[in-house]
N, C-alpha and C positions, 0 to 999 in steps of 0.2 A: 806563898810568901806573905808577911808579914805586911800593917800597915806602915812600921817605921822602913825595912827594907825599901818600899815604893816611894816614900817620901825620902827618903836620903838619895836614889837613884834621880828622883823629880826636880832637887831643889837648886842643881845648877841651873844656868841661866838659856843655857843649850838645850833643846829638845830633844830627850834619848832617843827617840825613836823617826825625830824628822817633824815635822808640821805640815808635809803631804800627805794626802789619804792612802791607806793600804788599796796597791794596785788594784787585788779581789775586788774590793769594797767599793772601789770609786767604777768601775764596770758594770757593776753589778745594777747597782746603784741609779745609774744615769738610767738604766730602762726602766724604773719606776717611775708611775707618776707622785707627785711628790704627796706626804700627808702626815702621818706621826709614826715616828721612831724612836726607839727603846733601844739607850745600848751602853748595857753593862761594863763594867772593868774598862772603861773607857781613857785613862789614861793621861794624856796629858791634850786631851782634846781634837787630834788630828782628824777623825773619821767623823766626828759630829760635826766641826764647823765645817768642813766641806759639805755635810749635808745639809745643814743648813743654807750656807750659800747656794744650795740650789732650791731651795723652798720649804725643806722641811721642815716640820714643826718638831723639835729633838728635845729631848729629855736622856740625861747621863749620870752615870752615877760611878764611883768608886772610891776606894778604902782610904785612897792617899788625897788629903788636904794638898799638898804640894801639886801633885797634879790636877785638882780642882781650880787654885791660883794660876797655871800654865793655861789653862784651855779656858778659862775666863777671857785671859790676857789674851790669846789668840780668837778668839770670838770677838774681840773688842776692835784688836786688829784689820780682824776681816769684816768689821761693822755688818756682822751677825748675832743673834742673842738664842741663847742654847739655855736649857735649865737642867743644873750639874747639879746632883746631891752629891753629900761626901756620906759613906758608909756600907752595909751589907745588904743584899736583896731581901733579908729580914725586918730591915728598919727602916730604909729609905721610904719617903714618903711619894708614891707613884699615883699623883692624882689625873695622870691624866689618859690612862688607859681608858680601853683596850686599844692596841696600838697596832698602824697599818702595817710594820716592818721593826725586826728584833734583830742589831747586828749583835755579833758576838767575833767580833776581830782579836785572835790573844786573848779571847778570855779564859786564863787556862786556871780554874777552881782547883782545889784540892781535892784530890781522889775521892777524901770522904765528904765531901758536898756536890759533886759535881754533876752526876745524874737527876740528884733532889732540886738541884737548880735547873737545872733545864725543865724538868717535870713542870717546876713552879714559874717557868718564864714562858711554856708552850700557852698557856691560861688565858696569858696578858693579851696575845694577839686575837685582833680581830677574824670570825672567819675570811677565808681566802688570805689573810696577812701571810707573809713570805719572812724565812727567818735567814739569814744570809753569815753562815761560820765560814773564818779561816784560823787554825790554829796548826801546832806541829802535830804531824802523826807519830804513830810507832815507829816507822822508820828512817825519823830524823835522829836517833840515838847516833847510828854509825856516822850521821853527816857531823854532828857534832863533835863526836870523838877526834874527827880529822882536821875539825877547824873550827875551834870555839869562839871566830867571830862571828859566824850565825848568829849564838845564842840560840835559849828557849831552856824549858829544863829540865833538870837532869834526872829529874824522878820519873821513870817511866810511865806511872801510873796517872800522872798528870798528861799526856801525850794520848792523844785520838785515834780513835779507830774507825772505819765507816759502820762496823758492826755494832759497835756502840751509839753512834748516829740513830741507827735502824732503829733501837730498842729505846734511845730515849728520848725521838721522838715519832711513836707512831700515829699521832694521829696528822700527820704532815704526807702528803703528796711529795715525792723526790725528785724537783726540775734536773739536780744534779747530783753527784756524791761520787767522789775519787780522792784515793789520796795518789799527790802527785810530786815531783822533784821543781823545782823553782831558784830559782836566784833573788833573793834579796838584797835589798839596797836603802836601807830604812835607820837613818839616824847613826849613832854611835851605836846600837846594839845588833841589831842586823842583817848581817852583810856577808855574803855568799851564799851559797849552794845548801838547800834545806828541804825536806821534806816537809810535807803540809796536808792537813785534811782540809775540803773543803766542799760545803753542805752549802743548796739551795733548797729551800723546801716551802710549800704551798700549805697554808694550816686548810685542814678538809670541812668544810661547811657540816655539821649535824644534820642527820636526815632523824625527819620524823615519820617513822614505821607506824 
């Protein structure tokens, strides 16, 4: 999706997706001790200021200004302070890696960058840093065909697989990896029954042979 698509969906005054943390996210989450997080495609701010609210030190980034403007506003709300770039993991300016935890909630890249991004975001974390994905799998296509107020989308090749997990990120430990059926309840976008992958993973400390 495009930067204007995300800013036109951004620019009402409603948060598409809610201004609670993705359930995954905020679980996952609370068993960390808190320290610096990275997290892309970030949206309209929901999963950072909650992490922030609990101590973290957050840095965010994504393509849409509009949701830059939302999750400021919501950071200011929750008199929290996050540091949001607007743009691509090519050009943001990420000064303040390496970083303890990489969410990746919905961050669903385009088939053809998506591996090269992960390649390029496994880097960022510290060893032992923990990377924490939820996005749709493969087999939310048929959940969607039956009820398109899920949402997620509709290009297959943007949708997860754990196989794909496996390969691009191997040098991660796997606390967890399933893709599973869930119920969502997140905003205007959504809402119902959807399949999801969802990756915990341990970056592996270098051994010197």
């Amino acid at each position: 999706m495009t930067p204007e698509f995300w800013n036109q969906r951004y620019q009402n005054s409603e948060y598409a997706y809610g201004i609670e943390p993705n359930r995954f996210f905020e679980e996952q989450i609370r068993r960390l001790a808190p320290g610096s997080i990275l997290l892309p495609a970030e949206g309209e701010g929901r999963n950072a200021v909650f992490a922030a609210a609990l101590g973290w030190e957050v840095t965010a980034f994504d393509s849409s200004s509009e949701g830059q403007k939302k999750a400021l506003r919501l950071a200011k709300e929750h008199g929290v302070t996050i540091e949001y770039h607007v743009g691509t993991l090519e050009v943001v300016p990420l000064h303040k890696g390496p970083f303890d935890a990489l969410g990746l909630i919905y961050a669903h890249f385009s088939a053809e960058f998506k591996s090269a991004y992960h390649a390029a975001l496994g880097p960022m974390l510290k060893p032992n840093g923990i990377v924490l994905l939820e996005a749709f799998g493969q087999n939310h296509r048929r959940y969607v065909e039956a009820d398109p107020r899920i949402g997620g989308p509709k290009d297959p090749e943007v949708l997860y697989s754990t196989e794909e997990i496996r390969r691009d990120f191997p040098d991660f430990e796997i606390d967890g990896l399933e893709e599973v059926e869930i119920e969502l309840h997140e905003g205007i976008y959504h809402n119902g029954l959807g399949s999801v992958v969802r990756f915990v993973g341990r970056k592996k400390p270098k051994t010197n042979l």
